[in-house]
C-alpha positions in Angstrom: 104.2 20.0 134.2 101.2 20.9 136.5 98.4 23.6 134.7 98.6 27.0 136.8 95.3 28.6 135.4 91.7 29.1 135.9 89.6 29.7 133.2 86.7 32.0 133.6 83.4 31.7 131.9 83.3 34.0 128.5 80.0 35.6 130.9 82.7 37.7 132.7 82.5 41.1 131.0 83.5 44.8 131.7 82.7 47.1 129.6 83.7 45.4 126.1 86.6 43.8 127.6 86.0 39.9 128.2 88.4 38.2 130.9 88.6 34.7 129.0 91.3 33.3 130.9 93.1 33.5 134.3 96.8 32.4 134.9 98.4 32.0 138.7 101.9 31.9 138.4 104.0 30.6 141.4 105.4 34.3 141.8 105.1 37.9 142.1 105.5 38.9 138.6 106.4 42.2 136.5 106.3 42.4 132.9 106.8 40.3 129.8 106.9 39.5 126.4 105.0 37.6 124.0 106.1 35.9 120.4 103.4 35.5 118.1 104.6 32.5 115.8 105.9 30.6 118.7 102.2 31.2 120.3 104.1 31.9 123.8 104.5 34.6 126.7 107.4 35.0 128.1 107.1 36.6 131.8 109.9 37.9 134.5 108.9 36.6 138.1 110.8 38.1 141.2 112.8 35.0 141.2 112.3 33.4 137.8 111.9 33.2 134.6 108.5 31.6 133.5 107.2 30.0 129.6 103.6 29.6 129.3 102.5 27.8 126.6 99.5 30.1 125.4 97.5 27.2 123.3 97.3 25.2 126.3 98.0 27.9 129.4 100.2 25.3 130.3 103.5 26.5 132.4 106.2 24.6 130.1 109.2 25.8 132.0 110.6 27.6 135.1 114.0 29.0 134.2 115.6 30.8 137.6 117.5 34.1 137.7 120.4 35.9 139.2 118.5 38.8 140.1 115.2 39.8 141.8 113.0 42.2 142.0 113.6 44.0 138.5 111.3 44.9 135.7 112.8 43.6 132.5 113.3 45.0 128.6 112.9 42.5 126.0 114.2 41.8 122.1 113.2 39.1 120.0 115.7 37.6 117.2 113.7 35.6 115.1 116.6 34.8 113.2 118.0 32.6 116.2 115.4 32.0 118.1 116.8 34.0 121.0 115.2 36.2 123.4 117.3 38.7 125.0 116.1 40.0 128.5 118.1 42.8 130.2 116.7 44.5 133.8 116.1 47.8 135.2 117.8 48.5 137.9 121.1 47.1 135.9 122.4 44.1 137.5 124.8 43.8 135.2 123.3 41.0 133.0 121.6 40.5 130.0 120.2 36.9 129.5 119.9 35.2 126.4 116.8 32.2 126.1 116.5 29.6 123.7 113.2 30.1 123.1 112.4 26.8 120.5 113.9 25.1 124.0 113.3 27.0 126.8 116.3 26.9 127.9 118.9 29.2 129.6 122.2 30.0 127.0 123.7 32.2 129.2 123.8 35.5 131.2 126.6 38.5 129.3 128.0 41.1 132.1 126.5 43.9 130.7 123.7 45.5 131.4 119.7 47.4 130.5 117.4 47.5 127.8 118.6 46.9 124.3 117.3 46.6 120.2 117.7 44.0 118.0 118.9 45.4 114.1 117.4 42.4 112.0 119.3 43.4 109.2 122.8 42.9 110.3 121.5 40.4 113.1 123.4 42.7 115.4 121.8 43.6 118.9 122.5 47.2 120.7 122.9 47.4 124.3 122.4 50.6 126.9 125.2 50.6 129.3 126.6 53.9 131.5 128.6 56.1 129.1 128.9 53.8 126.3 126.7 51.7 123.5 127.3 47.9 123.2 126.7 46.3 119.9 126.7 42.7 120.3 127.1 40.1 117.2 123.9 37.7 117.9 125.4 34.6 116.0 127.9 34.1 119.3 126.6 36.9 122.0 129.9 38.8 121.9 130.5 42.3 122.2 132.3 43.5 118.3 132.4 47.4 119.3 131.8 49.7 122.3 130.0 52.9 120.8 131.0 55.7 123.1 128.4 58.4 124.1 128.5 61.3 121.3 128.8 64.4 124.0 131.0 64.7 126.9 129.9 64.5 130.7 126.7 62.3 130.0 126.9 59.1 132.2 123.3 57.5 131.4 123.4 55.6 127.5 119.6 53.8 128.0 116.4 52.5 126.0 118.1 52.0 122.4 115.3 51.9 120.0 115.3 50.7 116.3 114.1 52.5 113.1 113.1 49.5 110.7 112.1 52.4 107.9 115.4 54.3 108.1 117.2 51.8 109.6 118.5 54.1 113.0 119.1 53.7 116.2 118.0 56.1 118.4 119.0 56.4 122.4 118.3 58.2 125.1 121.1 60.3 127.3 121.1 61.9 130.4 123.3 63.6 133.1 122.5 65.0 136.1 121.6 68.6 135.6 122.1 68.5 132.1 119.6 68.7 128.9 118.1 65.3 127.9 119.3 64.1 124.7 119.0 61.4 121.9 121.4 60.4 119.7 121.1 59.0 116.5 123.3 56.2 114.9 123.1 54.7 111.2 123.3 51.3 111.0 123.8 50.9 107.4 127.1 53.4 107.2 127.7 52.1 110.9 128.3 55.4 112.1 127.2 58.6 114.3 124.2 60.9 112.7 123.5 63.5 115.3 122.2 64.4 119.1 118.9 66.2 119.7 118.1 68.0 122.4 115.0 67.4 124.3 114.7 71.1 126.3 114.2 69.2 129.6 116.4 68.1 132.6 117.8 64.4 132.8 116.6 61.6 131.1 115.1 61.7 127.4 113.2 58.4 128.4 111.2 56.5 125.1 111.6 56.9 121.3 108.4 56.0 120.1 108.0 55.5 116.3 105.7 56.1 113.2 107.6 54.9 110.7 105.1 55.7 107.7 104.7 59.2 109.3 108.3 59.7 109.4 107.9 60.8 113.3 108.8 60.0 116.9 107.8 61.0 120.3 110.0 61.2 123.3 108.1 61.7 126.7 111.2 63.0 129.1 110.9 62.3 132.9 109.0 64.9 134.1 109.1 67.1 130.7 107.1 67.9 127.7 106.5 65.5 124.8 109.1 66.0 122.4 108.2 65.0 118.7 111.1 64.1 116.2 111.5 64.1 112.6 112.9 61.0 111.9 114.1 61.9 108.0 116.3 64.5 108.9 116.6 64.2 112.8 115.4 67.4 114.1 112.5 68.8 116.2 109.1 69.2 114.9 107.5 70.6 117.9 107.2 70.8 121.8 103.8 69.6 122.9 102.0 71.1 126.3 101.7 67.5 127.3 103.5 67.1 130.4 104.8 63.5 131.2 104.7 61.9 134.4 107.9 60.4 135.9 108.8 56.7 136.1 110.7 53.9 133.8 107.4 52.3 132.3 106.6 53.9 128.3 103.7 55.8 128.6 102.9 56.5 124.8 101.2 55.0 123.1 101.1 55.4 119.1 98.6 54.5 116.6 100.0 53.5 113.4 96.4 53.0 111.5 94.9 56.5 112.7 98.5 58.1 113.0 97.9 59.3 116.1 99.5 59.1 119.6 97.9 59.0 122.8 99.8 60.3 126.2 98.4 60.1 129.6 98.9 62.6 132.5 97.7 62.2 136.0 98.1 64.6 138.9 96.5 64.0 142.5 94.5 67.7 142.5 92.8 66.9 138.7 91.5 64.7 136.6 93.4 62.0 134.8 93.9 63.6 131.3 94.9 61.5 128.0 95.9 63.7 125.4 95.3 63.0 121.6 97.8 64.1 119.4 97.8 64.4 115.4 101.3 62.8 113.7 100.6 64.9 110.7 100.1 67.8 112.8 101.6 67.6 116.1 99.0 69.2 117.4 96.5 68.1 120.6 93.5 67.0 118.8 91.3 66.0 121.9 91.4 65.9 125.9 90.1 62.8 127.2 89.1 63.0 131.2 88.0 60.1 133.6 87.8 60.6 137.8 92.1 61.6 139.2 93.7 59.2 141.3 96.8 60.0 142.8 98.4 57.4 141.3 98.9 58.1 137.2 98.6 56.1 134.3 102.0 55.2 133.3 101.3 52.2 130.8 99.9 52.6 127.4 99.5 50.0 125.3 97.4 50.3 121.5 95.5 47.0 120.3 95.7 46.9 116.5 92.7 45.1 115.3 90.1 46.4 117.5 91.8 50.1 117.2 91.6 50.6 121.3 94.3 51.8 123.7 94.7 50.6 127.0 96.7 51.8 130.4 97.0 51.0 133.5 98.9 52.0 136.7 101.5 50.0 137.6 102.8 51.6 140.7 100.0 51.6 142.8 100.3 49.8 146.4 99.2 46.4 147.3 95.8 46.6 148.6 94.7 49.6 146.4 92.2 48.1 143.8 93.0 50.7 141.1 91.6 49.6 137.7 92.4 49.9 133.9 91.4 52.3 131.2 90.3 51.7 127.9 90.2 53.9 125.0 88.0 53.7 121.9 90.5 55.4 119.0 87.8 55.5 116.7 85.9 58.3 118.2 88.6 59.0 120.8 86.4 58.2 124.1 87.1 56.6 127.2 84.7 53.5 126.2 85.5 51.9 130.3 87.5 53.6 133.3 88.5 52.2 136.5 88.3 48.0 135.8 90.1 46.5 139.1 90.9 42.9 138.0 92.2 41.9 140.9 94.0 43.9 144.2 96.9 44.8 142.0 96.6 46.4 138.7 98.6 45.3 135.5 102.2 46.0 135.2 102.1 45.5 131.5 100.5 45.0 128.4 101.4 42.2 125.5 99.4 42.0 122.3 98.7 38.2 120.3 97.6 40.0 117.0 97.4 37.0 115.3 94.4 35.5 117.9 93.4 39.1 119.0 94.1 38.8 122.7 95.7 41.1 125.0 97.7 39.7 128.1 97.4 42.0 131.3 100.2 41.2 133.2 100.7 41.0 136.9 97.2 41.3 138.0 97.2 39.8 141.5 100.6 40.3 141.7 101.3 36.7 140.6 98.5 36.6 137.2 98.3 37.2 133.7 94.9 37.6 132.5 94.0 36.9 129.1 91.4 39.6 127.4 89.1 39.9 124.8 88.0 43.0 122.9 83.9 42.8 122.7 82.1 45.3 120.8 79.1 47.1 121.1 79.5 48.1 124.6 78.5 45.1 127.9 77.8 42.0 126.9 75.8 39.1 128.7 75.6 35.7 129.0 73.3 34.7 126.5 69.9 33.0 127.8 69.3 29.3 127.6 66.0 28.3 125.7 63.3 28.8 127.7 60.5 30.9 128.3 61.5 34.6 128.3 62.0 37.0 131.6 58.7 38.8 131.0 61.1 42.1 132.8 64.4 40.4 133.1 67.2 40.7 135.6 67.8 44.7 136.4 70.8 46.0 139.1 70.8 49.3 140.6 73.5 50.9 142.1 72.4 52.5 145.8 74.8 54.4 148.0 74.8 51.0 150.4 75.0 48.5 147.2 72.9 47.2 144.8 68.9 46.7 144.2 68.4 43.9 142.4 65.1 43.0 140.7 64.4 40.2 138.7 60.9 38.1 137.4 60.0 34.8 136.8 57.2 33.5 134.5 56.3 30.7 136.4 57.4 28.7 139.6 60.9 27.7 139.3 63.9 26.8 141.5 65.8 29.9 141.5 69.4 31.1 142.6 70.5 34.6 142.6 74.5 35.4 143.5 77.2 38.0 143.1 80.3 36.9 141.6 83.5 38.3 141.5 86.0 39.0 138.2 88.1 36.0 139.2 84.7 34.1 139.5 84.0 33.9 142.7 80.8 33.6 144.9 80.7 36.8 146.8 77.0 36.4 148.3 74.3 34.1 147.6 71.2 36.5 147.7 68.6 33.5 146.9 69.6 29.9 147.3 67.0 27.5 145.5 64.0 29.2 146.5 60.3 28.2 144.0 59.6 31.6 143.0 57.4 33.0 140.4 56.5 36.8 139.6 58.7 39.9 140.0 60.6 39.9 143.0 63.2 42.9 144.3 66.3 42.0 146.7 69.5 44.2 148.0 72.9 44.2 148.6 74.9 46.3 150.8 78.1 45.2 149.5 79.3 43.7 152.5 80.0 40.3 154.6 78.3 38.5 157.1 81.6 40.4 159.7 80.1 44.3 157.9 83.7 44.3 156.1 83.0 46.4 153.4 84.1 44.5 149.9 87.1 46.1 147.6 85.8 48.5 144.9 85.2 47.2 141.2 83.0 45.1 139.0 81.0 42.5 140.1 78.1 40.0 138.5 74.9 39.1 139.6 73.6 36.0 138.2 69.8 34.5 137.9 69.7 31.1 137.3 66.5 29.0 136.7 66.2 25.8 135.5 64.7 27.4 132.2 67.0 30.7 131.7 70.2 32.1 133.0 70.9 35.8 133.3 73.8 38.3 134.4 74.6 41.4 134.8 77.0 43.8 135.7 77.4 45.7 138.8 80.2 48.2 140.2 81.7 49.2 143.6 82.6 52.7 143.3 82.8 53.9 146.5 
C-alpha cells in the first residue's frame, strides 16, 4: 500500500519540540490510539478507520465505518489482541478490531466509551441509564448494571482502577448533581455514589493509583478530588473547568501532581498546578487568552512535560500548542501552530519517546520529539566558521535578518515553513562575502499577509549551513 507521509528534516524545531515526521492521511481525522508493543497508531477518520504502521509510517490498512463525524474512546485488550472503539455522539456501536490483522470483527449495538478490567478480561460499557459489561472472549453482553440512583439518564466515561481494582463512572441528569459511582470488580458488586456539587455531567476520573487519588473535572464545575481507598471527597478545588467532551487533566504520576487548564476570552489562559498529597494549587501558570481554551492535556513520561492543545478551534484559525516543563512548572513554549488546525489529540510511544499530535491539518499526525535545553539548530557542516553567524529579529512588519560570510561563496537564504516549505527565497545563489542584513515583511508577492506561527530561515553556503527560528505573532 502507497506511503502517505512526509518526513521533515530533524532541523525543524520549536521551542524543544522537534517535528520528525509528517503523516497525510486520506481524511479529516479526530483522535486515536496507539499500542506500544504492536509499534502502531490507530486513528478514527470521518469516514474510516485507518492502521499506520509507525516503523515504517506506512498506511497498512483502511478499515471503513458506519458512522461519521464522531470523536472516538478507545480500550486495548492485550489479552486478545482486540481494540474496542466506541463514538461520541453514540451511534449505537462499539467496534471491535483485530489488531494482529487489521481487520474488522464486528460492530455490537451498544454504544460510548468503555474500560477494559484485565483481570476478569471483562470490558465495561457506558450506555443511557444502564452499565454494560461485556465478556471479551465472545463480545457478548453477561449483565446490564443498572444506574445506582433513580432519575439519572446519562451512565458515561467508565474508568478502571488497576490498584483497587474499581470502576468508576460518571452520571448525570438534567438539573441534577453530577455523580460517580463506584463498582467492585472483584466482589462484582455496587460500592457507593459520590457527589460532585455541580450540575450535570461528572465528566473524567482521572487516577493516581500510588497516591490513592482521583480528579473529576465536571462540565462547567470545580475540580473534584476523590479518595480512591474509601470513596469519599478530599477536597473542592477553585479550579473551574471548561466545558466540552475532550479530558482536560492531566496527571503526573512521577511528581504526583496534576495539571488543569482554564481559558476564558477576557484573561489569560491559566494552568493550574495541583499537589496529590495536598490538594492544594501549588502554582498558576499564564501564557497570552485566546478565546478558544485549552481542552486537551496530555503528560509525557520520560521527558516529565505536559502538553495541550485546543481542539475546537475553527478551520482557518492557526491556534498553537502549549508545552509545560513539570520540573520547574513553566510554560517552556506557548502558541506552536503546526499547521491551520491544531491537534485533536495526544498519543504517547513511551517505549521510542515520541508523542503523536493528532489531526494537525485536519487530515495529519505529526510525530514529535522532546529536545532539551531549549531551541535547537541544525548543526553546521565542516567549514570555516560564521565569524557573527545567522541572527533574526522580529520587527512589527517581519523579520531582519543578518548573516556573514567569511569569504566569497554561493549563498541562499529562505524562509521555510513547519511542514517544510519554501515560503520566500530572500537570496538565491548570490557570491557574497562579509556581513550582510536583509528583511522580511512576512508577506507574498499579492501583500497577503502569511498565517501566524513559527517559521525557519536558513543560510546555506557551500561550506556551512545555518537556521534559525522565527515567529509570526501578530
Amino acid at each position: 500500500m502507497k506511503k502517505l507521509l512526509l518526513v521533515l528534516a530533524p532541523v525543524l524545531l520549536l521551542a524543544q519540540v522537534e517535528v520528525d515526521t509528517v503523516v497525510h492521511l486520506p481524511s479529516f481525522i479526530t483522535n486515536g490510539h496507539f499500542i506500544p508493543e504492536l509499534n502502531k497508531l490507530y486513528v478514527l477518520g470521518w469516514y474510516e478507520h485507518y492502521a499506520l504502521d509507525c516503523s515504517t509510517y506506512e498506511l497498512k490498512a483502511r478499515m471503513p465505518r458506519s458512522y461519521d463525524n464522531s470523536y472516538g474512546y478507545y480500550s486495548w485488550n492485550w489479552r486478545r489482541q482486540k481494540l474496542y472503539i466506541g463514538f461520541n455522539p453514540a451511534p449505537d456501536s462499539l467496534v471491535v478490531i483485530d489488531a494482529s490483522a487489521d481487520t474488522l470483527i464486528r460492530a455490537l449495538p451498544i454504544p460510548g466509551a468503555q474500560a477494559y478490567v484485565a483481570p476478569t478480561d471483562r470490558l465495561y460499557v457506558e450506555s443511557d441509564k444502564s452499565l454494560y459489561e461485556l465478556d471479551c472472549s465472545a463480545d457478548t453482553v453477561v449483565r446490564t448494571i443498572p444506574v445506582p440512583e433513580s432519575g439519572y439518564i446519562y451512565c458515561s466515561t467508565p474508568c478502571w482502577d488497576s490498584a483497587s481494582d474499581k470502576i468508576y463512572v460518571a452520571l448525570a441528569k438534567w438539573g441534577g448533581p453530577a455523580l460517580v459511582a463506584v463498582y467492585d470488580c472483584r466482589a462484582d458488586s455496587f460500592v457507593a455514589t459520590i457527589d460532585l456539587g455541580t450540575v450535570f455531567s461528572a465528566g473524567w476520573v482521572n487516577l493516581d493509583p500510588e497516591c490513592q487519588k482521583a480528579y473529576c473535572a465536571p462540565d462547567a464545575g470545580n475540580l473534584v478530588g476523590i479518595d480512591t481507598k474509601v470513596d469519599t471527597i478530599t477536597r473542592r478545588l477553585s479550579v473551574r473547568c471548561g466545558l466540552g467532551m475532550f479530558n482536560q487533566v492531566a496527571v503526573n504520576t512521577k511528581d504526583h501532581k496534576v495539571y488543569v487548564p482554564y481559558s476564558s476570552s477576557s484573561a489569560a489562559e491559566t494552568i493550574y498546578v495541583i499537589d496529590s498529597a495536598t490538594d492544594s494549587i501549588i502554582k498558576r501558570l499564564e501564557s497570552p487568552g485566546s478565546q478558544w481554551p485549552l481542552q486537551v492535556a496530555r503528560w509525557v513520561p520520560w521527558s516529565n512535560r505536559v502538553y495541550l492543545t485546543r481542539p475546537t478551534a475553527p478551520y482557518g484559525e492557526s491556534l498553537g500548542m502549549v508545552v509545560v516543563d513539570c520540573n520547574t512548572d513553566s510554560i517552556i513554549a506557548s502558541d506552536l501552530v503546526l499547521g491551520n488546525w491544531p491537534p485533536f489529540d495526544f498519543q504517547i510511544d513511551p517505549i521510542r519517546e515520541r508523542v503523536f499530535a493528532i489531526g494537525c491539518e485536519s487530515t495529519s499526525v505529526h510525530v514529535l520529539r522532546d529536545v532539551e535545553g531549549g531551541v535547537a539548530e541544525e548543526p553546521a557542516s565542516a567549514g570555516p566558521a560564521l565569524a557573527s553567524g545567522l541572527r533574526v529579529q522580529t520587527t512589527s512588519g517581519g523579520f531582519d535578518v543578518r548573516y556573514s560570510v567569511a569569504s566569497p561563496s554561493g549563498v541562499d537564504l529562505s524562509i521555510y515553513d513547519l511542514m517544510g516549505r519554501e515560503v520566500r527565497q530572500l537570496v538565491a545563489g548570490q557570491q557574497l562575502a562579509g556581513e550582510h542584513r536583509t528583511s522580511w515583511d512576512c508577506r507574498d508577492q499579492n501583500r497577503t499577509s502569511v498565517a501566524r506561527g513559527v517559521y525557519f530561515v536558513r543560510l546555506d553556503t557551500p561550506a556551512f549551513t545555518d537556521v534559525k527560528k522565527a515567529v509570526v505573532t501578530r
